[in-house]
VMD Tcl script that builds the backbone (N, CA, C; Angstrom):
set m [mol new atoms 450]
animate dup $m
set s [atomselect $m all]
$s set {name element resname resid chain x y z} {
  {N N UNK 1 A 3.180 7.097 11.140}
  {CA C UNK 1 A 3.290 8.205 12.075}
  {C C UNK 1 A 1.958 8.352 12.819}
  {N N UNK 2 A 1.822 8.002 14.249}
  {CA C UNK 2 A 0.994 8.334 14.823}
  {C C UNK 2 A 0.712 9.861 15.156}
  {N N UNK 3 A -0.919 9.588 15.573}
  {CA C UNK 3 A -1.240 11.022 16.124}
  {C C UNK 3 A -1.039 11.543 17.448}
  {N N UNK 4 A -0.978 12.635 17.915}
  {CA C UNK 4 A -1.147 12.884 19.452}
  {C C UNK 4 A -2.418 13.909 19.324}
  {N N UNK 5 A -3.137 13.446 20.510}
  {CA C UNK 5 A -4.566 13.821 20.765}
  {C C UNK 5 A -4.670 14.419 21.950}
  {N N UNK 6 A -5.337 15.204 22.269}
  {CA C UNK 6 A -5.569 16.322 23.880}
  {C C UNK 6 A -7.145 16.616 23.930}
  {N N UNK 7 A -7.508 16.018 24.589}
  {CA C UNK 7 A -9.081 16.425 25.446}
  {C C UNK 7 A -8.812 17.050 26.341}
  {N N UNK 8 A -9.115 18.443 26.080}
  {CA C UNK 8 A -9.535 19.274 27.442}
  {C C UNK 8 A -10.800 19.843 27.387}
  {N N UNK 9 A -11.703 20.082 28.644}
  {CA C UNK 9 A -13.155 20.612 28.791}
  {C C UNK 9 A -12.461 21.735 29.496}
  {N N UNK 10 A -13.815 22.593 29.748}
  {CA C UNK 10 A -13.185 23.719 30.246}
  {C C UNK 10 A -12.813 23.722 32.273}
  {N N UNK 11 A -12.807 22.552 32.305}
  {CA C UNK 11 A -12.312 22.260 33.690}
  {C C UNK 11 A -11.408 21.968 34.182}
  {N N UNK 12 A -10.964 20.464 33.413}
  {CA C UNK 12 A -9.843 19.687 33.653}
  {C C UNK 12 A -9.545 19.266 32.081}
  {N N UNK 13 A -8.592 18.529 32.152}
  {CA C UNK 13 A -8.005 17.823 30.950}
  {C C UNK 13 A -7.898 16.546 31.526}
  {N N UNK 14 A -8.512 15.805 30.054}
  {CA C UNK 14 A -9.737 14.651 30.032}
  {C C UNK 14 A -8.696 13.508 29.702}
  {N N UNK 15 A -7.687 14.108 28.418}
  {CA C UNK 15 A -7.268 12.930 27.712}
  {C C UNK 15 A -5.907 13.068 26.940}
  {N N UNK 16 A -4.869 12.527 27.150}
  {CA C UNK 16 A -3.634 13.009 26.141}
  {C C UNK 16 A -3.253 11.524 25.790}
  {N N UNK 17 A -2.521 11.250 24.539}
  {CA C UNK 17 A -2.047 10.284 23.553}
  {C C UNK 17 A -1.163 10.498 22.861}
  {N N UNK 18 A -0.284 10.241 22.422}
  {CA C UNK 18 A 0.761 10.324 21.184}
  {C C UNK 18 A 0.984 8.838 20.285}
  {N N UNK 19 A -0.174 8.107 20.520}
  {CA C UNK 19 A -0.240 7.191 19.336}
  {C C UNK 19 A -1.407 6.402 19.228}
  {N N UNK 20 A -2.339 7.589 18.734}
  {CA C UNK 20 A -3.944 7.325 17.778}
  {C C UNK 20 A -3.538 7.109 16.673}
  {N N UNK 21 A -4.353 5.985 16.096}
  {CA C UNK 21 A -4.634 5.921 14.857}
  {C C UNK 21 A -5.227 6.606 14.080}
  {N N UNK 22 A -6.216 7.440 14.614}
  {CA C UNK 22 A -7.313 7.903 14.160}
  {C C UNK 22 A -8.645 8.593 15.247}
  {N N UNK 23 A -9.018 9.567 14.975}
  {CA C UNK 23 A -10.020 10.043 15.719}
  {C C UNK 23 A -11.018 10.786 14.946}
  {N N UNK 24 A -12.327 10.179 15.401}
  {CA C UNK 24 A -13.305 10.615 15.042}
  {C C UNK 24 A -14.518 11.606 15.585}
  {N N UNK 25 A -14.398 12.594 14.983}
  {CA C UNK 25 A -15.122 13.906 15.953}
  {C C UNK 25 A -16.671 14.211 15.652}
  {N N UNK 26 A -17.215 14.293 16.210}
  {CA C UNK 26 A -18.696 14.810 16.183}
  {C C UNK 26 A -19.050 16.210 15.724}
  {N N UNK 27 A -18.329 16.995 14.702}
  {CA C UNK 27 A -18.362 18.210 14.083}
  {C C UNK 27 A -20.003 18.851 14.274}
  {N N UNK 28 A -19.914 19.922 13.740}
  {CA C UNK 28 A -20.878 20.666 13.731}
  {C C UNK 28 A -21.711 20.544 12.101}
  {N N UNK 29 A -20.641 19.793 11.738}
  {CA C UNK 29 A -21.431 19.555 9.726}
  {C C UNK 29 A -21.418 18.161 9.248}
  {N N UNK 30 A -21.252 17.058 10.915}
  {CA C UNK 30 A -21.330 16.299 10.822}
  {C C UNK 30 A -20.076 15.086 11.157}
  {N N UNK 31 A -20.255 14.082 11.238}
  {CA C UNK 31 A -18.606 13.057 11.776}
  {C C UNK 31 A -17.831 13.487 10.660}
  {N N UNK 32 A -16.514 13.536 11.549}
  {CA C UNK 32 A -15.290 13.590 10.735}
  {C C UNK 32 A -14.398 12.467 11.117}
  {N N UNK 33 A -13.555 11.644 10.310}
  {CA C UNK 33 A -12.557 10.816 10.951}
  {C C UNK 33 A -11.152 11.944 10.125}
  {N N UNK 34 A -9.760 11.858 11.306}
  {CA C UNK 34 A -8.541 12.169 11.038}
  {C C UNK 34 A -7.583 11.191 11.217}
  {N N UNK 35 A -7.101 10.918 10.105}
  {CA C UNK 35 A -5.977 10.375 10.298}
  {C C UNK 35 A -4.471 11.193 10.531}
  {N N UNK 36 A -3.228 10.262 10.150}
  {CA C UNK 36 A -2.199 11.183 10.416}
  {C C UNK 36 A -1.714 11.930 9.154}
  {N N UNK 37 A -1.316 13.096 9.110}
  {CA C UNK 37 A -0.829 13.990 8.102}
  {C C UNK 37 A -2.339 14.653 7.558}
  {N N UNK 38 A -3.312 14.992 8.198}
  {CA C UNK 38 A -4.655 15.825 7.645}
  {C C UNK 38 A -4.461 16.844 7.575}
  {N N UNK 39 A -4.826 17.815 6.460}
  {CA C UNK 39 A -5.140 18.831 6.214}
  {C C UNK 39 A -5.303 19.828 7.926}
  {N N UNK 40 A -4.468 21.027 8.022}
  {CA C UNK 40 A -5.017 21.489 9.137}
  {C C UNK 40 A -6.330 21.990 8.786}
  {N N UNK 41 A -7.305 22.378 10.214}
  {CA C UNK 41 A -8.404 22.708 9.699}
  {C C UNK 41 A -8.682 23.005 11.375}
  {N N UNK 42 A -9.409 23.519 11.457}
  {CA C UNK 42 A -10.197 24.817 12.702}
  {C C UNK 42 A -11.906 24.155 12.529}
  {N N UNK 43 A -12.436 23.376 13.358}
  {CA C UNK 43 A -13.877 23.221 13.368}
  {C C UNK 43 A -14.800 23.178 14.758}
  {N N UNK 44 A -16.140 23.387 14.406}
  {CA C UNK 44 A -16.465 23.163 15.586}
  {C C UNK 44 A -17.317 22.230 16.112}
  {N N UNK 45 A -17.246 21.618 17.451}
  {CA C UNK 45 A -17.922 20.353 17.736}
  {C C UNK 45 A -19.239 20.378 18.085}
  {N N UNK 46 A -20.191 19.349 17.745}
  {CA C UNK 46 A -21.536 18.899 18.229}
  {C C UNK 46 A -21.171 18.308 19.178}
  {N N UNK 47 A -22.799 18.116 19.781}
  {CA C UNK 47 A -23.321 17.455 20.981}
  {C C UNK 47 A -22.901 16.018 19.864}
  {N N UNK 48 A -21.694 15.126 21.030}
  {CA C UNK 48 A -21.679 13.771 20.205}
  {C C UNK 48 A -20.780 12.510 20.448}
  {N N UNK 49 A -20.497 11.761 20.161}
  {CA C UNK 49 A -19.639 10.921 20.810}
  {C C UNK 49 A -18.229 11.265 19.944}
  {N N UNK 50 A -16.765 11.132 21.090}
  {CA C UNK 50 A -15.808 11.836 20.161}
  {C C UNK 50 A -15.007 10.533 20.513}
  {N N UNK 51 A -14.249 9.151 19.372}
  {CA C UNK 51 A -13.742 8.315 19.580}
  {C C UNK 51 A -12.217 8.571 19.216}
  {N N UNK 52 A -11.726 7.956 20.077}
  {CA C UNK 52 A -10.069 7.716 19.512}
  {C C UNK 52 A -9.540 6.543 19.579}
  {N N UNK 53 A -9.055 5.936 18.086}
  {CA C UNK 53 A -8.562 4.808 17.785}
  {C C UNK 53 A -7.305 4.327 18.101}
  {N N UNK 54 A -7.281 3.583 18.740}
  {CA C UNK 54 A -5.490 3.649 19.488}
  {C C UNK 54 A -5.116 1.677 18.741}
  {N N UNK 55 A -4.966 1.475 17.325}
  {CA C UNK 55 A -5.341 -0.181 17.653}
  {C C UNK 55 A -6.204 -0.899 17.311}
  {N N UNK 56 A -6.583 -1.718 18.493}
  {CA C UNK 56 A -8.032 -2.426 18.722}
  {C C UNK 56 A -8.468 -1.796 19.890}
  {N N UNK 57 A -8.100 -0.574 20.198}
  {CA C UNK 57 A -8.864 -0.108 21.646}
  {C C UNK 57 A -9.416 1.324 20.821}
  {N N UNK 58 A -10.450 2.060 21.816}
  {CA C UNK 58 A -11.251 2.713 21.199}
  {C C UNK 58 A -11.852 3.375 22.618}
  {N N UNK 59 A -10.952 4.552 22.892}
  {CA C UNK 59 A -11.568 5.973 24.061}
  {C C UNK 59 A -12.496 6.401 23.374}
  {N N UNK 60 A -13.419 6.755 24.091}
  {CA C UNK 60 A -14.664 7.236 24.093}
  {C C UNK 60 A -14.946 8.551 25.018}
  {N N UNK 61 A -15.413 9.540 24.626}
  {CA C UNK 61 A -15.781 10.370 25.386}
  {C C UNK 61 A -17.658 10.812 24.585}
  {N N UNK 62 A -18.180 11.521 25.488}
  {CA C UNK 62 A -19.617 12.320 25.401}
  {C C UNK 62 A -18.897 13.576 24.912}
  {N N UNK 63 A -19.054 14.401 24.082}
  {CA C UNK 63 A -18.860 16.089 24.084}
  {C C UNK 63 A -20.129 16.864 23.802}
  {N N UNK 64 A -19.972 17.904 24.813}
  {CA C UNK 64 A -20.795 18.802 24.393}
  {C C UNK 64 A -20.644 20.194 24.178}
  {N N UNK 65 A -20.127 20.046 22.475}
  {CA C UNK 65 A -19.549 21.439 22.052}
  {C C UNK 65 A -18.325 21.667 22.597}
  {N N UNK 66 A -17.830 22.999 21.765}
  {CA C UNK 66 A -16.458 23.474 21.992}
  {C C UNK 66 A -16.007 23.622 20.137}
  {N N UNK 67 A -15.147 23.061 19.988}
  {CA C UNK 67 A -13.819 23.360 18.797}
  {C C UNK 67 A -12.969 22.181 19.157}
  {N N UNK 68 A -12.572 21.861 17.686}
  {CA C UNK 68 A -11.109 20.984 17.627}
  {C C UNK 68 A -10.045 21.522 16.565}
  {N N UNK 69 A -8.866 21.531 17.036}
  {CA C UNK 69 A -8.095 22.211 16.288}
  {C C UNK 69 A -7.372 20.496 15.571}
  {N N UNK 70 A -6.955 20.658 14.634}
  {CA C UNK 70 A -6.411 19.511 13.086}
  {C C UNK 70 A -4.930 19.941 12.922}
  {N N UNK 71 A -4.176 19.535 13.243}
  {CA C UNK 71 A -2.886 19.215 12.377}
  {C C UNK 71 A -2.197 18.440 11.974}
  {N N UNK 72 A -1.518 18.354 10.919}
  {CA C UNK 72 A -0.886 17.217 10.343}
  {C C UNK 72 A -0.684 16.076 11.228}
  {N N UNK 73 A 0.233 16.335 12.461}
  {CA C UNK 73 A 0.338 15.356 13.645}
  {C C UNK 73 A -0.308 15.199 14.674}
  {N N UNK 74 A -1.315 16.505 15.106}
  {CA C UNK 74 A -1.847 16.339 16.510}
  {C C UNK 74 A -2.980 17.010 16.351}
  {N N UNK 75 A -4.121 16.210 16.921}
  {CA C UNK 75 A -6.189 16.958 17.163}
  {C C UNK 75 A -5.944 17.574 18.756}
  {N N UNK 76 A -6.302 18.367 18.761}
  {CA C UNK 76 A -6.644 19.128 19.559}
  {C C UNK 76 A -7.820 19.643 20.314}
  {N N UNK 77 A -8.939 18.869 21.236}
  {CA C UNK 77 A -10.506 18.884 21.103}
  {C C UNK 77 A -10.471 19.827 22.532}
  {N N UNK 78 A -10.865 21.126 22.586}
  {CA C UNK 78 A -11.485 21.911 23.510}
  {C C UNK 78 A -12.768 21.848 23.606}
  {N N UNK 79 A -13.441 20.957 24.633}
  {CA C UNK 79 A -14.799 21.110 24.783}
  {C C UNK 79 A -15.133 21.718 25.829}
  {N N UNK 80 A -16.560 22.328 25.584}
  {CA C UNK 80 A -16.903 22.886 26.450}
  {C C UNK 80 A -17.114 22.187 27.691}
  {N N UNK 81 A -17.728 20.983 27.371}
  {CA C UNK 81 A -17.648 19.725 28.705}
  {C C UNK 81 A -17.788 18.478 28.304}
  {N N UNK 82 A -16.678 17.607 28.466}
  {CA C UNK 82 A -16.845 16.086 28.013}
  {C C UNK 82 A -16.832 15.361 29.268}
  {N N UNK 83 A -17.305 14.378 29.012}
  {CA C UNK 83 A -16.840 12.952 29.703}
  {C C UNK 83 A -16.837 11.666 29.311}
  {N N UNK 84 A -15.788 11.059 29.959}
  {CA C UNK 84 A -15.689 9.703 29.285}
  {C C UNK 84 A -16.948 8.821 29.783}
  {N N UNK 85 A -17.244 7.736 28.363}
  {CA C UNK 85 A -18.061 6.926 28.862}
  {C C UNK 85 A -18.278 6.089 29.904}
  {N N UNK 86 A -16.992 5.909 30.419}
  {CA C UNK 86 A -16.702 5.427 31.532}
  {C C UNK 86 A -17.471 6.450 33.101}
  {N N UNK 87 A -17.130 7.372 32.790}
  {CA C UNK 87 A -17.848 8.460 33.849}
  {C C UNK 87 A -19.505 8.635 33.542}
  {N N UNK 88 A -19.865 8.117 32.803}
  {CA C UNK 88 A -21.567 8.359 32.948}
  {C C UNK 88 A -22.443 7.244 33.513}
  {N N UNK 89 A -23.067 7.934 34.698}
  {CA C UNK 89 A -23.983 6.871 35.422}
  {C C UNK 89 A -25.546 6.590 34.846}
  {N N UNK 90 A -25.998 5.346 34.150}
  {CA C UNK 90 A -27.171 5.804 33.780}
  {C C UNK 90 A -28.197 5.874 34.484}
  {N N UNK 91 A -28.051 5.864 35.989}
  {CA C UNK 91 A -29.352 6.496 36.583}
  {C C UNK 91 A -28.974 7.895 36.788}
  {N N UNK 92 A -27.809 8.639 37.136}
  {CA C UNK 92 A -28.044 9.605 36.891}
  {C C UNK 92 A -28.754 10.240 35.968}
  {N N UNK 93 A -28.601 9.596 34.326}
  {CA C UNK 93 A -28.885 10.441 33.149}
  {C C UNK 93 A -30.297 9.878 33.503}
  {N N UNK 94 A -30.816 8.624 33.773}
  {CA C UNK 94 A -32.274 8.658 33.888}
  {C C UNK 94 A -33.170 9.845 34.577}
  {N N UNK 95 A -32.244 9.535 35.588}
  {CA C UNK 95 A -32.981 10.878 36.593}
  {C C UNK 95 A -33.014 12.488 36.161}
  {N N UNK 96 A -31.811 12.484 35.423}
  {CA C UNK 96 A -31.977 14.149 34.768}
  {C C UNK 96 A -32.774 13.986 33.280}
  {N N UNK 97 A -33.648 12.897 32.966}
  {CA C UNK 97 A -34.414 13.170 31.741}
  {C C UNK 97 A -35.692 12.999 32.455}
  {N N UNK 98 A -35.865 12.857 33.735}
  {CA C UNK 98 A -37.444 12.516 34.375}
  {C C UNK 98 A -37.281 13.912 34.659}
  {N N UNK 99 A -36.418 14.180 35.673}
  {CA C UNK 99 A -36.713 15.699 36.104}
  {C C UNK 99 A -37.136 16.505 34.646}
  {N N UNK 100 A -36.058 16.549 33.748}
  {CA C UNK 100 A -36.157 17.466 32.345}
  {C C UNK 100 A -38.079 17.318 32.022}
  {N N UNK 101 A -38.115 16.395 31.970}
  {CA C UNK 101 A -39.294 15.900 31.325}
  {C C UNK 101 A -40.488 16.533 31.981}
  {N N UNK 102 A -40.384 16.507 33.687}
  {CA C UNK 102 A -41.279 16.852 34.496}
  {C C UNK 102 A -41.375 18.434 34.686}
  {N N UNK 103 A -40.246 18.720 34.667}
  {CA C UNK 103 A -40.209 20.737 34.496}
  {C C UNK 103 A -41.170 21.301 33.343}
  {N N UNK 104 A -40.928 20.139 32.056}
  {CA C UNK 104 A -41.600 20.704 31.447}
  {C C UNK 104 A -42.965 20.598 31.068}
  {N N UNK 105 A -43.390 19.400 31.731}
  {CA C UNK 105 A -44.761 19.417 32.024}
  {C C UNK 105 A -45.615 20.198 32.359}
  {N N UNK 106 A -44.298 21.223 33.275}
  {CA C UNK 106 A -44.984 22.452 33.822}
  {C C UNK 106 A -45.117 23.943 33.254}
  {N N UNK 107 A -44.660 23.422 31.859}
  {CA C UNK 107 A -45.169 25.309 31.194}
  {C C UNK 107 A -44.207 26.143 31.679}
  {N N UNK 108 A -42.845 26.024 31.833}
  {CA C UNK 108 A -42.431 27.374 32.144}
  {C C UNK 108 A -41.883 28.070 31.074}
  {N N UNK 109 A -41.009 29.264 32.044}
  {CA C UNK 109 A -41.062 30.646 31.345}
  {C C UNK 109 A -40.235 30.189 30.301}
  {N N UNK 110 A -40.273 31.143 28.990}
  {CA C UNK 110 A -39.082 30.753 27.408}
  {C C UNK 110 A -37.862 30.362 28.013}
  {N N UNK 111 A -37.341 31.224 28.885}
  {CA C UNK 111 A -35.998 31.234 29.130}
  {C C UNK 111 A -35.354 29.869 29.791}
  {N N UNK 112 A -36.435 29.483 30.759}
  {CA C UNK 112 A -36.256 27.987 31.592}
  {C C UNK 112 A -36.372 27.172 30.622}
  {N N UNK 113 A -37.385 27.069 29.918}
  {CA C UNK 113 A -37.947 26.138 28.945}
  {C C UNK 113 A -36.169 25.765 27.973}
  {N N UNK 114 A -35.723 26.600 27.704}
  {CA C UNK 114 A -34.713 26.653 26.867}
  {C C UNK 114 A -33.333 25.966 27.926}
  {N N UNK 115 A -33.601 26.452 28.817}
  {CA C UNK 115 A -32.175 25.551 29.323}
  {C C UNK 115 A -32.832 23.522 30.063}
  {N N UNK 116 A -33.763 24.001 30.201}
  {CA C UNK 116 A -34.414 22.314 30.460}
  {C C UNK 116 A -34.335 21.931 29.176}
  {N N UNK 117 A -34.487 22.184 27.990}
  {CA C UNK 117 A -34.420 21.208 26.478}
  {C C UNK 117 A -32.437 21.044 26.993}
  {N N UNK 118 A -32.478 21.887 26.646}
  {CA C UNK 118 A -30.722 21.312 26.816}
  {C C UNK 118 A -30.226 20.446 27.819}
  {N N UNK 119 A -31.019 20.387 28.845}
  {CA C UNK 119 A -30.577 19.252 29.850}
  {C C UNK 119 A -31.004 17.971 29.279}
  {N N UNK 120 A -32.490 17.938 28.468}
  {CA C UNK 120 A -32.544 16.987 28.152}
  {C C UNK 120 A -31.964 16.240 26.969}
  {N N UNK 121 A -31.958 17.694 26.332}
  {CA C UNK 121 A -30.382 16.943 25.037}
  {C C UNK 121 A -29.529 16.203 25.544}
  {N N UNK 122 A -28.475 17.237 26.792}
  {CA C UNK 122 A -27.781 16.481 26.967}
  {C C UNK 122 A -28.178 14.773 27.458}
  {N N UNK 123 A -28.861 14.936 28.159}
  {CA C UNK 123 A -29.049 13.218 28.908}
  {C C UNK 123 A -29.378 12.663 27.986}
  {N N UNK 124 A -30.287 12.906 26.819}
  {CA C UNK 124 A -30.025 12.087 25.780}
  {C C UNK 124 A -29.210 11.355 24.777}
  {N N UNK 125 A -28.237 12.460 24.442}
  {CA C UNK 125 A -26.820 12.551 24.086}
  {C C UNK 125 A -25.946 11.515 24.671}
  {N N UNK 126 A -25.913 11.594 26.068}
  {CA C UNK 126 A -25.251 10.962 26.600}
  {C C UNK 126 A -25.818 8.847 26.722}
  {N N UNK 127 A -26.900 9.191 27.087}
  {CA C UNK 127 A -27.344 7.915 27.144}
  {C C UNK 127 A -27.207 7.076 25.559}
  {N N UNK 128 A -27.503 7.641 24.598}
  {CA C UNK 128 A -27.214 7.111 23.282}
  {C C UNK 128 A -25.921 7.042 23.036}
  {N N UNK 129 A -24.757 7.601 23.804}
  {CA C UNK 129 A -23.129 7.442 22.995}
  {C C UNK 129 A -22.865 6.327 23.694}
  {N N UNK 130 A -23.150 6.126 25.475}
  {CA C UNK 130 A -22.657 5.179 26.796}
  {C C UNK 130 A -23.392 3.922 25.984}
  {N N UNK 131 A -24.937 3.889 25.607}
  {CA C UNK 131 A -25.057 2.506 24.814}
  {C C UNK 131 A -24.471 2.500 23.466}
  {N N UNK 132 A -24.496 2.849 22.704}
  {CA C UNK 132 A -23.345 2.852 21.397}
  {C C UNK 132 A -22.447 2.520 21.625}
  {N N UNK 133 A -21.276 2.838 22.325}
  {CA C UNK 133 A -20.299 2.933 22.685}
  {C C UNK 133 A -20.189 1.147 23.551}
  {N N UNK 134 A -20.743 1.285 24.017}
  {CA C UNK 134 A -20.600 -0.613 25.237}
  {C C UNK 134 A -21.112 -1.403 24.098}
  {N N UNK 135 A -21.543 -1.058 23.241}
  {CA C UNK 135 A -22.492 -2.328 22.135}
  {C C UNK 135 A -21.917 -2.545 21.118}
  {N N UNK 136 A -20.329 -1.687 21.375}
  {CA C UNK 136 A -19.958 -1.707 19.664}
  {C C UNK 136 A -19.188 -3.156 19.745}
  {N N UNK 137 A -19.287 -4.358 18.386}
  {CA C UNK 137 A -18.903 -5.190 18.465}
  {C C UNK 137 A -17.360 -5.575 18.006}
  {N N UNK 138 A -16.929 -6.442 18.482}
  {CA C UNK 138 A -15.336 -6.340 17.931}
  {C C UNK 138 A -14.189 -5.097 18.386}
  {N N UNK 139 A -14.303 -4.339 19.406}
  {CA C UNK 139 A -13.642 -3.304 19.861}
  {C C UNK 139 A -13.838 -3.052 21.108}
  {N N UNK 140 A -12.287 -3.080 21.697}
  {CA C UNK 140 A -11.853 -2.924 23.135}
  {C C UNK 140 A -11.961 -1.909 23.718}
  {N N UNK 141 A -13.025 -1.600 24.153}
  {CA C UNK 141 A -13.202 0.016 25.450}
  {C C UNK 141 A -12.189 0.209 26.447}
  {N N UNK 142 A -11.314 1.181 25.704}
  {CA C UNK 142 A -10.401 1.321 27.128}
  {C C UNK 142 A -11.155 2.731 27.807}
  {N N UNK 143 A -10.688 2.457 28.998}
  {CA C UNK 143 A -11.144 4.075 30.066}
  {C C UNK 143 A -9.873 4.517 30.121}
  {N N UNK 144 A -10.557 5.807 30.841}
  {CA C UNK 144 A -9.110 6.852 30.758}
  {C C UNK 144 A -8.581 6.470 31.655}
  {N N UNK 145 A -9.003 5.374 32.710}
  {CA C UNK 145 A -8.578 5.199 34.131}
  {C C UNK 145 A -7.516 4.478 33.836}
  {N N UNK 146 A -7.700 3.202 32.781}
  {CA C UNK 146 A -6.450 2.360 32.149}
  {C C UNK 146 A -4.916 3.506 31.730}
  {N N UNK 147 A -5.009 4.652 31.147}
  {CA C UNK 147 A -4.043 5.206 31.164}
  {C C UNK 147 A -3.258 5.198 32.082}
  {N N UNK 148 A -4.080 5.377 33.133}
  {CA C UNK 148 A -3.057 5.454 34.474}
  {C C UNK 148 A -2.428 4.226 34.917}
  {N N UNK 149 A -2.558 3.076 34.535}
  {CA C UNK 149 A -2.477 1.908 35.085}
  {C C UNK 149 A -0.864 1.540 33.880}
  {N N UNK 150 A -1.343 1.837 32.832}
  {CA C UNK 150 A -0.255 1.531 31.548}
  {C C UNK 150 A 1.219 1.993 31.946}
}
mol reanalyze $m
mol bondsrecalc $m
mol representation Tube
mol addrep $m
């Protein structure tokens, strides 16, 4: 019995499936893998890479934060904002860890200071899942774009 899986950020909806093998979430107490028939369970997500096993293929998304809801048949991942690895440019993320980097060169106020670390989390975040993710050996990267094509 496969799973059915739903990525939504709080924008658009990222990702739907009805036959994962398995998905592995970036929790807040650390990776979780689900298979089919799991325990329901209510958790919440880290900054992290969130995979879904379809096979020999393997979606990939970045998350940053939110909740995933667990049931016997279907994960449920509300993030606050994902994207697939496929959607991350790494000069963009270069460029938002020079800027990050350079703001803070400059001493600012607590409050700035605090949302520039988080930019640079994120670009970090991201740049470590997009290489993880392309380097993993023996496993087929599908994009979400292939859904559409199937």
């Amino acid at each position: 019995m496969p799973l059915e899986v739903e990525v939504v950020s709080r924008v658009r909806r990222l990702y739907h499936s009805d036959v994962a093998d398995m998905v592995i979430i970036p929790g807040s107490e650390g990776e979780m893998g689900v298979l089919p028939n799991h325990t329901p369970l209510l958790t919440t997500l880290a900054f992290g890479e969130l995979r879904i096993i379809e096979g020999e293929d393997v979606v990939s998304f970045v998350v940053y934060g939110g909740v995933v809801e667990v049931r016997p048949d279907k994960v449920t991942v509300l993030a606050e904002d994902a994207e697939s690895i496929h959607e991350l440019d790494m000069d963009e993320i270069e460029a938002a860890r020079a800027r990050a980097r350079d703001l803070m060169a400059e001493e600012p106020h607590p409050e700035q200071r605090a949302q520039i670390t988080q930019e640079l989390r994120r670009a970090e975040i991201a740049a470590k899942v997009r290489g993880r993710a392309l380097e993993r050996p023996g496993q087929r990267i599908r994009s979400v774009e292939d859904e559409h094509s199937l």
